[in-house]
C-alpha positions as a LaTeX table, in Angstrom:
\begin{tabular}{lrrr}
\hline
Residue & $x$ (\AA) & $y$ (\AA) & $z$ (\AA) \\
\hline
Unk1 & 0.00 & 0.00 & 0.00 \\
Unk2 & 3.35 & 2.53 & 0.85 \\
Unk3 & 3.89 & 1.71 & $-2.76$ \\
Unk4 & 1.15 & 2.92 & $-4.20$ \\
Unk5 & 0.71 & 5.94 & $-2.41$ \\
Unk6 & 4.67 & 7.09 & $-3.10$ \\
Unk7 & 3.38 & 5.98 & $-7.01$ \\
Unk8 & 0.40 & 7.59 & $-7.26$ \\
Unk9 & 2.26 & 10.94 & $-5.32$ \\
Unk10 & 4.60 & 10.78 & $-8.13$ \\
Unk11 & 2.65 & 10.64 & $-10.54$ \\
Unk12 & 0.86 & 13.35 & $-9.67$ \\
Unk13 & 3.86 & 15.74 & $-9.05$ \\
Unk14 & 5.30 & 14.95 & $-12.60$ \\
Unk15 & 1.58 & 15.85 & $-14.16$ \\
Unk16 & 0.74 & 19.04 & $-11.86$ \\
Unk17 & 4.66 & 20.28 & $-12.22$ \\
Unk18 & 4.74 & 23.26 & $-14.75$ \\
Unk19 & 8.70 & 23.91 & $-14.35$ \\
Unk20 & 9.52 & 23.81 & $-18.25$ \\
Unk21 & 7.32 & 25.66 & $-20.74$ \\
Unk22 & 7.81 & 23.21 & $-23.70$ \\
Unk23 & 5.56 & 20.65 & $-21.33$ \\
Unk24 & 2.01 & 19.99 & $-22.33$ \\
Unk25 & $-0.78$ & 18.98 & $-20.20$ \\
Unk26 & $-4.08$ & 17.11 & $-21.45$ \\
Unk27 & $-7.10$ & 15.33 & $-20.31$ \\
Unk28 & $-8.00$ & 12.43 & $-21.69$ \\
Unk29 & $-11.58$ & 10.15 & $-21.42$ \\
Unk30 & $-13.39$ & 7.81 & $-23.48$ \\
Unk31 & $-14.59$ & 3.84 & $-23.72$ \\
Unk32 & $-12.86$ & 0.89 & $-23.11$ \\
Unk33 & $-13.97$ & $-2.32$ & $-24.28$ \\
Unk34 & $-12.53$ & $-4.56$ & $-22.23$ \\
Unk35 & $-12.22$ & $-9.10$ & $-21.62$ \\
Unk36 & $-10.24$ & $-11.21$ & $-19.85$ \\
Unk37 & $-8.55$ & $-14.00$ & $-21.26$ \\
Unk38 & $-9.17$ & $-17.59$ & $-18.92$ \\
Unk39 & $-8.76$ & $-20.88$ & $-20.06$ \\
Unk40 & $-11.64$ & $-23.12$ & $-20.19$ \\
Unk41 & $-14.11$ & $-20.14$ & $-19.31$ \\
Unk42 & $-15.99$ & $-18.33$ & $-22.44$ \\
Unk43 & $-16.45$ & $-14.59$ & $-21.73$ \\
Unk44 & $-17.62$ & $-11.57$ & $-23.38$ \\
Unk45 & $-16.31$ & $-8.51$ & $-23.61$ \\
Unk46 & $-17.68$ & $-5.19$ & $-21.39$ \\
Unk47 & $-17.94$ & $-1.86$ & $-22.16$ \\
Unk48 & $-17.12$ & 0.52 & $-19.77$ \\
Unk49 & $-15.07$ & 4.50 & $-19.29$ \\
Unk50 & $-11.95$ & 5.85 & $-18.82$ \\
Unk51 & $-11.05$ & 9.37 & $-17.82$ \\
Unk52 & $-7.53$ & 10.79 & $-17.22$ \\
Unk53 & $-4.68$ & 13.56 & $-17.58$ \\
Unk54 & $-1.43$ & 13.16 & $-19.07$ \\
Unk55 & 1.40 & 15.40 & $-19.44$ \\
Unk56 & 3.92 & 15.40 & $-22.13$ \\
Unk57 & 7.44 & 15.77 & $-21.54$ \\
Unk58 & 10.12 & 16.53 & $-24.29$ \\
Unk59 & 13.19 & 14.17 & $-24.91$ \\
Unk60 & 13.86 & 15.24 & $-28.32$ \\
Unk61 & 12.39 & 18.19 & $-29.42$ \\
Unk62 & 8.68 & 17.76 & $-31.66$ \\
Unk63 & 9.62 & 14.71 & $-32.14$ \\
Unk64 & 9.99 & 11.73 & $-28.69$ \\
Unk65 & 7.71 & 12.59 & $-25.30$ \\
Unk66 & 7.83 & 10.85 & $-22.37$ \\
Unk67 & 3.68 & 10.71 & $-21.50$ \\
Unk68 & 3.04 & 9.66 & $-18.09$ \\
Unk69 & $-0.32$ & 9.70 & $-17.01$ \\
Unk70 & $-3.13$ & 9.10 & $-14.45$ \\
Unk71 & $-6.57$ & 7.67 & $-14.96$ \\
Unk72 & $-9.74$ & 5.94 & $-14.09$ \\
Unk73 & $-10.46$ & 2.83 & $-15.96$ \\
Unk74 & $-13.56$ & 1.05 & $-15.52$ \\
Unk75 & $-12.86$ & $-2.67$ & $-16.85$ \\
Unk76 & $-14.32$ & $-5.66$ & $-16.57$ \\
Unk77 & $-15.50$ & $-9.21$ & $-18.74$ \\
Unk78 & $-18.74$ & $-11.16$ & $-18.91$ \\
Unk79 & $-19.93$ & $-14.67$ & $-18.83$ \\
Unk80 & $-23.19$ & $-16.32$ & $-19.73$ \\
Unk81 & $-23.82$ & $-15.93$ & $-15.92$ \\
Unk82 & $-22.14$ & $-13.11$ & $-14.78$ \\
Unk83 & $-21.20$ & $-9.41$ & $-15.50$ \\
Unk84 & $-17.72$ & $-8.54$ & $-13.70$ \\
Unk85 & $-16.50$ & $-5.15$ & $-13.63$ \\
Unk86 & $-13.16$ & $-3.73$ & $-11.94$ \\
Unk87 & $-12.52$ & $-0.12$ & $-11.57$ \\
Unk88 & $-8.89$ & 0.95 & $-11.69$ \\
Unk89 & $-6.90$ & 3.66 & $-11.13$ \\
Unk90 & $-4.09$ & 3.09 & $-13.69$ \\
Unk91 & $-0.46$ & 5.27 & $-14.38$ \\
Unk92 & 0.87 & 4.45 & $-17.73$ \\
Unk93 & 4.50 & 5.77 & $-18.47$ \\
Unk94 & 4.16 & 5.74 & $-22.56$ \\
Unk95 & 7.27 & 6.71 & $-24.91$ \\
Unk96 & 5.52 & 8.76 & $-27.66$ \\
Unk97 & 6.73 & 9.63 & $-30.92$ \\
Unk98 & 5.46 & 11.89 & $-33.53$ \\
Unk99 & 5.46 & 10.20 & $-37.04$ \\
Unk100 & 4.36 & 13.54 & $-38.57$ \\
Unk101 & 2.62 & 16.37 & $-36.71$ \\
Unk102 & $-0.64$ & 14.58 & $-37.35$ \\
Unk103 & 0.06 & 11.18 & $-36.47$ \\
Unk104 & 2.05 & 9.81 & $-33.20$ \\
Unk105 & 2.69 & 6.73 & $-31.79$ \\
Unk106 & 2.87 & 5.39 & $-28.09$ \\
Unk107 & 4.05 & 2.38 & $-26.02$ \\
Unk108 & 4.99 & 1.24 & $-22.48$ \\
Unk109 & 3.58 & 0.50 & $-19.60$ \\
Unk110 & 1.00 & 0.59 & $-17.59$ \\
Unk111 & $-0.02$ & 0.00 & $-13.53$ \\
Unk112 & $-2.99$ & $-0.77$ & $-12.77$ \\
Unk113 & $-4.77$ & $-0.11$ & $-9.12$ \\
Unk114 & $-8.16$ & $-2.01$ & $-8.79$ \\
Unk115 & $-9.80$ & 0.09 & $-6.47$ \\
Unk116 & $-13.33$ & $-1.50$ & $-6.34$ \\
Unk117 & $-15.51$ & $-4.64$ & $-7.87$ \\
Unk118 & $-18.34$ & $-6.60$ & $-7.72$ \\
Unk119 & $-17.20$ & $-10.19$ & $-7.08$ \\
Unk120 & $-18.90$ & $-10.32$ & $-3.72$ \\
Unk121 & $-22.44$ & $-10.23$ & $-5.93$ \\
Unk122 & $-21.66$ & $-13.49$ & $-7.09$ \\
Unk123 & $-21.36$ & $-16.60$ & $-5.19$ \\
Unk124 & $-18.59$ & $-18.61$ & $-7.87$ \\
Unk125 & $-16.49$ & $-15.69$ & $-7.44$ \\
Unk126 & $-16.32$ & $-14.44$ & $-4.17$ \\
Unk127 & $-13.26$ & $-16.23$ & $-3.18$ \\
Unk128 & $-11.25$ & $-14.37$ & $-5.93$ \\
Unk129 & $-8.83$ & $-11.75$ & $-4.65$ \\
Unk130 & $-7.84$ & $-9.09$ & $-7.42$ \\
Unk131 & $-4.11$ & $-8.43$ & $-7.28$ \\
Unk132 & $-3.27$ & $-5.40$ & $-6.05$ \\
Unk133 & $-1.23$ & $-4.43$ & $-9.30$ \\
Unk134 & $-1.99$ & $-5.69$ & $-12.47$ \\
Unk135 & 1.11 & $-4.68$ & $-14.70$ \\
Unk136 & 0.30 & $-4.37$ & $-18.23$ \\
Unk137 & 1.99 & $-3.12$ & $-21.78$ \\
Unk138 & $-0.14$ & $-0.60$ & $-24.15$ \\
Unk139 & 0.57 & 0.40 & $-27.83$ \\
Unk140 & $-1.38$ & 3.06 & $-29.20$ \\
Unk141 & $-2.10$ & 5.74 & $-31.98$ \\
Unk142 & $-3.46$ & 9.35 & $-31.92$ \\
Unk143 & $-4.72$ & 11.87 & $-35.18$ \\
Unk144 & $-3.53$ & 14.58 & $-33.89$ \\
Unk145 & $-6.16$ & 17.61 & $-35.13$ \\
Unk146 & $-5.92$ & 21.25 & $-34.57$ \\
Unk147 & $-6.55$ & 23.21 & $-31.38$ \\
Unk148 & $-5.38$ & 20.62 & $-29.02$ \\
Unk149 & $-7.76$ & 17.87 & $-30.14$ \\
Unk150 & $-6.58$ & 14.51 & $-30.64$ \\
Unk151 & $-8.40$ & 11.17 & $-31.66$ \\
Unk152 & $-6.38$ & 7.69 & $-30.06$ \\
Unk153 & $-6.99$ & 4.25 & $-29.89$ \\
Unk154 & $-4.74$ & 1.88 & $-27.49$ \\
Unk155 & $-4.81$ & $-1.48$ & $-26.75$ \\
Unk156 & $-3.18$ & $-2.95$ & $-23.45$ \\
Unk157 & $-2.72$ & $-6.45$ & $-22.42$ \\
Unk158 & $-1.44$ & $-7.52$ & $-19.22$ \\
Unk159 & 1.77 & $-8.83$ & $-18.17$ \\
Unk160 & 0.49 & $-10.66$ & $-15.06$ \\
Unk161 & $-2.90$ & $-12.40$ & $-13.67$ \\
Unk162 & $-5.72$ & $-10.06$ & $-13.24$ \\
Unk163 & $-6.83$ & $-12.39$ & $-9.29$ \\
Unk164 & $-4.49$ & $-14.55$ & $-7.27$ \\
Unk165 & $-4.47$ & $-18.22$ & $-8.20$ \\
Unk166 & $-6.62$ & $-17.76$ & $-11.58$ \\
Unk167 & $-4.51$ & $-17.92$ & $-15.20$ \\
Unk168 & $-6.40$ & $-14.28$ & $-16.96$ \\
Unk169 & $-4.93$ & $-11.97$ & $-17.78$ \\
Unk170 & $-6.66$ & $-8.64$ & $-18.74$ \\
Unk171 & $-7.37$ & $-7.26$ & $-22.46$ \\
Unk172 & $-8.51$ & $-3.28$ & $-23.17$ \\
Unk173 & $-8.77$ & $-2.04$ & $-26.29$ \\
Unk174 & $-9.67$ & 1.67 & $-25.69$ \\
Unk175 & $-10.94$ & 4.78 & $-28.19$ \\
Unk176 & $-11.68$ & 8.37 & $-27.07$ \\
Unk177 & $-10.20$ & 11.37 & $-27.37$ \\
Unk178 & $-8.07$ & 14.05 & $-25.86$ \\
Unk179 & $-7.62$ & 18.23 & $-25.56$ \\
Unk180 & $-3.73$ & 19.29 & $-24.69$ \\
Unk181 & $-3.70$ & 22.97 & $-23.17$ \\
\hline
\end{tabular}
């Protein structure tokens, strides 16, 4: 838990510090479609929202950003059965590069914190305990328009189990859109 907290802390500092003027600072929201991959068990995907900021931080000039961020990520899968969701708070530390001014490119990785489900609302999964951080990788793409707006897409797969003692792992494709100040 002293783990997160110094995480999330830092995260925080690096998006609310202003010290260079070439930084840029963004929000961030829009859906995630999102499944879990189990053997043996069939699930759907679920639909759910994500909503974050981000700040970009020159390495070399217009054309590699470092991009950490922090968000809310509401994931989940579903079975015949069931309908799981997992809200997260997640900090992704993405390497972005700008192909052309309209078009940039992102990867690295991403931590996620669950911070609440509903597994106690069913009675197969109440023994499942959600690891308390689910490491992941995301690639992504953004059209970068005029005025700040951006389109992106991303899709992030986890590196480790999504609960204790259970082979899944998570899957998020996500689409939305962003405004840079």
């Amino acid at each position: 838990m002293r783990s997160l907290k110094i995480l999330l802390l830092s995260a925080f500092i690096i998006l609310a510090s202003n010290a260079v003027s070439a930084q840029a600072f963004g929000v961030r929201a829009g859906a995630n479609i999102s499944d879990i991959s189990v053997n043996g068990l069939n699930t759907d995907a679920k639909t759910g929202l994500y909503v974050g900021v981000y700040k970009e931080i020159p390495l070399v000039k217009s054309l590699l950003f470092i991009q950490p961020e922090i968000q809310y990520s509401q994931e989940g899968f579903s079975t015949p059965t069931t309908d799981v969701k997992i809200d997260y708070i997640t900090v992704p530390i993405l390497a972005k590069v700008y192909a052309v001014k309209l078009l940039s490119f992102e990867t690295g990785p991403q931590f996620g914190f669950p911070i609440s489900d509903n597994l106690d609302n069913f009675v197969a999964l109440k023994n499942l305990d959600t690891n308390s951080v689910v490491t992941s990788w995301a690639f992504g793409m953004s059209l970068n328009l005029p005025l700040g707006l951006s389109i992106n897409g991303r899709y992030i797969s986890s590196l480790n189990d999504t609960f204790d003692n259970v082979d899944g792992k998570n899957q998020v494709f996500q689409v939305g859109a962003a405004f840079q100040f």
